[in-house]
C-alpha positions in Angstrom: 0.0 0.0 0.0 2.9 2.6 0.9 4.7 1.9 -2.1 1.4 1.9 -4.6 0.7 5.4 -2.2 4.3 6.7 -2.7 4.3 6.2 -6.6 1.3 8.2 -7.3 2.6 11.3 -5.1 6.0 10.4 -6.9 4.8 10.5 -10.2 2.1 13.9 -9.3 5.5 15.4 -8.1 7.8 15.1 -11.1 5.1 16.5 -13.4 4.6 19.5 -11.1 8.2 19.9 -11.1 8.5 19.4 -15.1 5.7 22.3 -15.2 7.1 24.3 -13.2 10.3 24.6 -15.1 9.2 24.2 -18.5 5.7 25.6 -18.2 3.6 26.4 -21.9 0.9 28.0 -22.6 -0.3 25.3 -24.6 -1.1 22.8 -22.6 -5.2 21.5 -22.7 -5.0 23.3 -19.1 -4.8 26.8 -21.0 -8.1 25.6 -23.2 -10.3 24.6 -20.2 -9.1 27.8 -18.2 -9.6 30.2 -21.1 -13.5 28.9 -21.6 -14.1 30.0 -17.7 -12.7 33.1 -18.6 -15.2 33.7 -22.0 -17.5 32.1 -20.3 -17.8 34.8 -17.6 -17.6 37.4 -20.2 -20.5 36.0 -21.6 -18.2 35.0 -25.0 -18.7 32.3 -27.5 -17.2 29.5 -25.9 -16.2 27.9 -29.1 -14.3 27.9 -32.6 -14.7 26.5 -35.9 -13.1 23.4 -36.9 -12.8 20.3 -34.5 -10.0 21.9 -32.3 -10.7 24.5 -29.2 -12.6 23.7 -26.4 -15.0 20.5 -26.9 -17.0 20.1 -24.2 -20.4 21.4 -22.9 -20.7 24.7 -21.2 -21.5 23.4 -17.9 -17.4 22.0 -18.3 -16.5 25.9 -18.2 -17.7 26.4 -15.0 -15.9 23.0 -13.7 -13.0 24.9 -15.0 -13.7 28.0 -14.0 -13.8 26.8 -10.1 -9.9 26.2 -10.4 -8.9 29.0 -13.3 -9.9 31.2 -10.0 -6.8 30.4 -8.5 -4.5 31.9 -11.3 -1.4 30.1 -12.9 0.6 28.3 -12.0 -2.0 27.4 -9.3 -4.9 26.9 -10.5 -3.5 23.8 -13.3 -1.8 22.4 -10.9 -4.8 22.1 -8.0 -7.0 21.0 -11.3 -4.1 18.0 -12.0 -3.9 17.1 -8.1 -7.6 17.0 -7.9 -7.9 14.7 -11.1 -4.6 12.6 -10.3 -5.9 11.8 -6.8 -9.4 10.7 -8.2 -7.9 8.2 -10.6 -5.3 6.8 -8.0 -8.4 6.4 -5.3 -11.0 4.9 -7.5 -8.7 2.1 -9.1 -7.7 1.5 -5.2 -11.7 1.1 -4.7 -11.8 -1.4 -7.9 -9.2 -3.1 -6.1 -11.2 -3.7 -3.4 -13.7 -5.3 -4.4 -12.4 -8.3 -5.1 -11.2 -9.7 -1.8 -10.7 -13.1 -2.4 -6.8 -12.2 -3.6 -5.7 -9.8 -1.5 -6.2 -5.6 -2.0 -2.7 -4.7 -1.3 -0.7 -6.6 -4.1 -3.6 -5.8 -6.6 -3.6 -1.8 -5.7 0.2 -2.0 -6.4 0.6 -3.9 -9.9 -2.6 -2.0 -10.6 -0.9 1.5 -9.9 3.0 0.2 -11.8 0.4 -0.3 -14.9 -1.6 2.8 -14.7 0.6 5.7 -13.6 2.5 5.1 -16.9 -0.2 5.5 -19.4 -1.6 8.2 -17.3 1.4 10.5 -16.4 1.2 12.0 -20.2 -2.5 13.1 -19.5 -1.2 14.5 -16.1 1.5 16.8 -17.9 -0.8 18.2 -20.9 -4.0 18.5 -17.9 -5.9 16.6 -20.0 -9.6 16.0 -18.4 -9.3 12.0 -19.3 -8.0 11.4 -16.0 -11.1 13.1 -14.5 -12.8 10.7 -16.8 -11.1 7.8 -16.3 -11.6 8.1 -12.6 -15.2 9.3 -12.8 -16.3 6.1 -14.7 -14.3 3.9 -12.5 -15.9 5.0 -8.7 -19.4 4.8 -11.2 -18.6 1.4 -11.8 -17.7 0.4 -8.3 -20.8 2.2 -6.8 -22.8 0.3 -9.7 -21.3 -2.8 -8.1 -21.7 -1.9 -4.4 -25.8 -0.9 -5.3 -25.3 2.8 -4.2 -27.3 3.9 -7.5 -27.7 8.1 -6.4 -23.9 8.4 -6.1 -23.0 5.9 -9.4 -25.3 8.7 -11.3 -24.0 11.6 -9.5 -20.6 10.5 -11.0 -21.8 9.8 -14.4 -23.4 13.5 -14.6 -20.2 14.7 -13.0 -18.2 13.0 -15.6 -20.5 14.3 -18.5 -20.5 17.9 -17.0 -16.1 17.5 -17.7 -16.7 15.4 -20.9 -19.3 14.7 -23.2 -18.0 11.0 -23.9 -19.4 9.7 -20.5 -22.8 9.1 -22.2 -21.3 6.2 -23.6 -21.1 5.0 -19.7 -24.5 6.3 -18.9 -26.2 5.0 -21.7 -24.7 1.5 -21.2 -25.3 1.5 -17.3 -29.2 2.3 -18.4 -29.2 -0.2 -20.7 -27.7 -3.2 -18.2 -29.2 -1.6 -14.8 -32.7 0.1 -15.9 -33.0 0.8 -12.2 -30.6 3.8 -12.3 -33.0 5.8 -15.3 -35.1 7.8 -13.3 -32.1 9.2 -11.4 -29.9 9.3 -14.7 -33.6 11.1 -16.0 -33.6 14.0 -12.7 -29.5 14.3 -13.4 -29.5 15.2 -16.6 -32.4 17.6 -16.1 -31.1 19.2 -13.2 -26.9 19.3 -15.3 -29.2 21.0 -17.9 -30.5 24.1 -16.0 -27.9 24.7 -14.3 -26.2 27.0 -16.8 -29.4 29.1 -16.7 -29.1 30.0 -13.2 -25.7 31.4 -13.6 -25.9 33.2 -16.9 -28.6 35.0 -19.0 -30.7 32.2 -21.3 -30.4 33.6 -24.6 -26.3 33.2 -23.9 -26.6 29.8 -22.7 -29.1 28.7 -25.8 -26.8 29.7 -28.3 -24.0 27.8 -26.7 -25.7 25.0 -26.4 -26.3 25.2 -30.1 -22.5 26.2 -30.9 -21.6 22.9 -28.8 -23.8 20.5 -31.2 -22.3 22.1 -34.4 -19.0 21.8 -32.9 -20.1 18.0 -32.0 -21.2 17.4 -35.6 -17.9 18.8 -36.9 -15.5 16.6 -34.6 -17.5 13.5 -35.4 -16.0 14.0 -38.8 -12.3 15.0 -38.3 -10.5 16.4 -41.3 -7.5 14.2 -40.1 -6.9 10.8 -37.9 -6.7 9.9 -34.2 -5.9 7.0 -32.3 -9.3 5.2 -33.3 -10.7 2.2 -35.4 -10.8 4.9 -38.2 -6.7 5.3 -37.8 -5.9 1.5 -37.7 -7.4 1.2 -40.8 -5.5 4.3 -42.4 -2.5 2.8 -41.2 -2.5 0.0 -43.4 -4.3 2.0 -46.2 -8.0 1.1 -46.2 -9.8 4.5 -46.8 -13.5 3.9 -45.1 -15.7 7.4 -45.4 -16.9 8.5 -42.7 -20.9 7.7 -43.7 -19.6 4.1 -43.5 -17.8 5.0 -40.1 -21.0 6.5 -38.5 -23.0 3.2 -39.2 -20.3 1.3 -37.8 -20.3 3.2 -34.7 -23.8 2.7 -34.5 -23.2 -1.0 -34.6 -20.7 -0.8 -32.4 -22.7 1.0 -29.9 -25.3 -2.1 -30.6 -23.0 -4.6 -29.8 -21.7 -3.3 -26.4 -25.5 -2.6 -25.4 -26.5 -6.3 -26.6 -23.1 -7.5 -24.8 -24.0 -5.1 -21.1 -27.0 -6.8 -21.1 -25.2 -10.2 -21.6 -23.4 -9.8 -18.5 -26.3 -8.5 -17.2 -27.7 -11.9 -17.3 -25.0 -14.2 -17.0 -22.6 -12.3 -14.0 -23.4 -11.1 -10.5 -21.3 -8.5 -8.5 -18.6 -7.3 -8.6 -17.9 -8.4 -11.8 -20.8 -7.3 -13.5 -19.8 -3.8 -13.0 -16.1 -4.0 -14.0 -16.8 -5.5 -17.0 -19.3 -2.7 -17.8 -16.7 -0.1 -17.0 -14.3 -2.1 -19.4 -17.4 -2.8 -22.1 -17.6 0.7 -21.9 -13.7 2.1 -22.2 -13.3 -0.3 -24.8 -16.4 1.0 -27.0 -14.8 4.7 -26.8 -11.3 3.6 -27.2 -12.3 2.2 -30.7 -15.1 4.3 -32.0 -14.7 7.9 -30.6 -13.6 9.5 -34.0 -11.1 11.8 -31.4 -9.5 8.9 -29.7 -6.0 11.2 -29.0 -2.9 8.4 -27.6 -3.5 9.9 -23.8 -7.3 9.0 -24.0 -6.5 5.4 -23.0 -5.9 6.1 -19.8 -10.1 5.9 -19.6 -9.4 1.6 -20.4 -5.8 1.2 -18.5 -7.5 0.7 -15.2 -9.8 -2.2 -16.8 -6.5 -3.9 -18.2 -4.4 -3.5 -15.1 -7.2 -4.8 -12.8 -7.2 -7.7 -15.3 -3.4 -8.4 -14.9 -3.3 -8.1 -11.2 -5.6 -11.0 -10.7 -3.7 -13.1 -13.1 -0.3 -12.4 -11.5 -2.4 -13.2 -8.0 -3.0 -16.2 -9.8 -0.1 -17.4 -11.0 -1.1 -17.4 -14.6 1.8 -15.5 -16.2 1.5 -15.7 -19.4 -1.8 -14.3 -19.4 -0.6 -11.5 -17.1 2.1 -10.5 -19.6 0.3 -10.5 -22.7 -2.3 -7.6 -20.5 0.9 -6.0 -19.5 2.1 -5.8 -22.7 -1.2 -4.3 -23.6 -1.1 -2.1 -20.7 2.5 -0.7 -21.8 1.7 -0.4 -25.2 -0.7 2.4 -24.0 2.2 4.8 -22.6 3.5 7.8 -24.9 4.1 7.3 -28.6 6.0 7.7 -31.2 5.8 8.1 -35.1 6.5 4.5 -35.2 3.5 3.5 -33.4 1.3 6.3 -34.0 -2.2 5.7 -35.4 -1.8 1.8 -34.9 -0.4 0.1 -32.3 -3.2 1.6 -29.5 -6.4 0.7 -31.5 -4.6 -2.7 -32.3 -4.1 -3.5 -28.7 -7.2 -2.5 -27.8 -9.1 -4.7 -30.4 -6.8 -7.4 -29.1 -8.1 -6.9 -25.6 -11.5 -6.0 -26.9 -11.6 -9.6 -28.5 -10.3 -11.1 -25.1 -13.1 -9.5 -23.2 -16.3 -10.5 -25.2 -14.8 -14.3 -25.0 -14.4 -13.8 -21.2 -17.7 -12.9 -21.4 -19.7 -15.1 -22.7 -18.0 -17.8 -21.4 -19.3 -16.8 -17.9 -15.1 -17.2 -16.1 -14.0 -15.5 -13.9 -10.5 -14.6 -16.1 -10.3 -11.2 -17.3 -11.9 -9.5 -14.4 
């Protein structure tokens, strides 16, 4: 536990100090902070093209609670604040299963995580906020606590807009949770109006859908399904791309309510959260290399059993996968992350529906 504890402040450390001395004005920090600051000047919040801010206007005042605090402050409470969310909810997910011990599992969890996650930490990027949002979701989901699993899927969605993949799957496998997910979504809705006049907030709202539309058809590639197949030159348009999505999105609903059937708790719920990181890994037309961090916890999890286990080779090949994850480099670029994560993706929906307790 101390050393899982000390590598997270370790790593949360060196990036402060790397910032600190080599600070830019270009990191995604400087994008979130500058749509608090339109934002209370009652600006458009966003630009043409798919690049700028992304997210919905209710992300702007997430932002704007720590642009508050000025720079260099301010980034680096927002980092702490996201690093320590990740770091405690993949110690929660190690919790869960007791029958092998939380200790060693929290610490080969951590060595597999912090790696793919420290590049996310020095650009600010909010998919650590994500990543850690879904994951505590998940482990409520698992635990029953259904107000707090929504309050961190509405949370999440309120950072970034890709969390509707977790709500709409945790709806689809746990129909329980709707009318809650129903009065969140409301209540995340208004609140904008409250703080700002509703002619301002009605034609951000609009701005944020044609920004939506334009990203969902990117003018170059990311780390997605999409950039595997440029990478070994099959062209697919992106008409074709948004059917396959769609199917995509069928198939993970179809397989949540698979384990729905066939798995109790915990699992149930970790394989949801993995169902879920794996559908946005491969689909999300913006897939950028730091966005797997959101499926790293799923993965590690997955290899700290086996190790517990004593089946190695099966803990390597999800280390490997795990690795694979961290940085990149024009040699890998475009390929080797959506390749891994098919690989894994394959691995899971056999795991699945053959009702073992292996992956997770």
């Amino acid at each position: 536990m101390a050393i899982a504890l000390t590598t997270w402040l370790a790593s949360f450390l060196i990036v402060v100090l790397w910032i600190l001395l080599h600070f830019k004005r270009l990191d995604s920090w400087c994008v979130y902070a500058g749509s608090a600051t339109r934002w209370s000047a009652r600006q458009p919040l966003y630009s043409s093209g798919i690049d700028g801010f992304q997210y919905l206007p209710q992300a702007a005042l997430v932002f704007g609670a720590f642009a508050k605090l000025g720079v260099p402050l301010g980034d680096l409470a927002w980092r702490a604040v996201t690093w320590a969310l990740l770091a405690h909810a993949v110690w929660r997910s190690t919790t869960l299963l007791s029958s092998q011990g939380t200790k060693p599992r929290f610490l080969v969890a951590t060595a597999l995580v912090v790696g793919p996650a420290m590049s996310s930490l020095l650009t600010g990027q909010a998919n650590l906020a994500t990543a850690g949002l879904m994951l505590h979701a998940a482990v409520d989901l698992c635990n029953g606590r259904w107000w707090r699993a929504t309050a961190w899927m509405i949370l999440g969605l309120a950072v970034k807009p890709i969390m509707a993949a977790m709500i709409l799957l945790a709806c689809v496998s746990r129909p329980r949770i709707v009318p809650g997910i129903a009065v969140g979504l409301l209540l995340l809705a208004l609140v904008p109006f409250a703080l700002a006049p509703a002619n301002y907030v009605l034609a951000e709202y609009r701005a944020w859908l044609a920004k939506l539309v334009a990203s969902s058809a990117p003018d170059r590639f990311f780390e997605d399904l999409r950039g595997l197949l440029h990478s070994i030159g099959v062209a697919v348009p992106h008409r074709v791309l948004g059917v396959v999505r769609l199917l995509g999105a069928l198939g993970a609903a179809l397989l949540c309510l698979d384990i729905r059937r066939r798995w109790r708790e915990p699992e149930a719920g970790l394989l949801l959260f993995a169902v879920a990181g794996t559908y946005l890994m491969l689909f999300n037309p913006r897939t950028q290399p730091n966005s797997y961090v959101i499926l790293v916890p799923a993965v590690a999890l997955a290899a700290a059993l086996y190790l517990l286990q004593e089946r190695y080779r099966a803990a390597a090949a999800l280390m490997l996968i795990a690795a694979s994850w961290s940085g990149t480099t024009t040699l890998t670029a475009l390929w080797l992350k959506p390749l891994t994560c098919l690989i894994f993706c394959g691995l899971l929906v056999r795991e699945i529906l053959r009702e073992e307790l292996l992956l997770l």
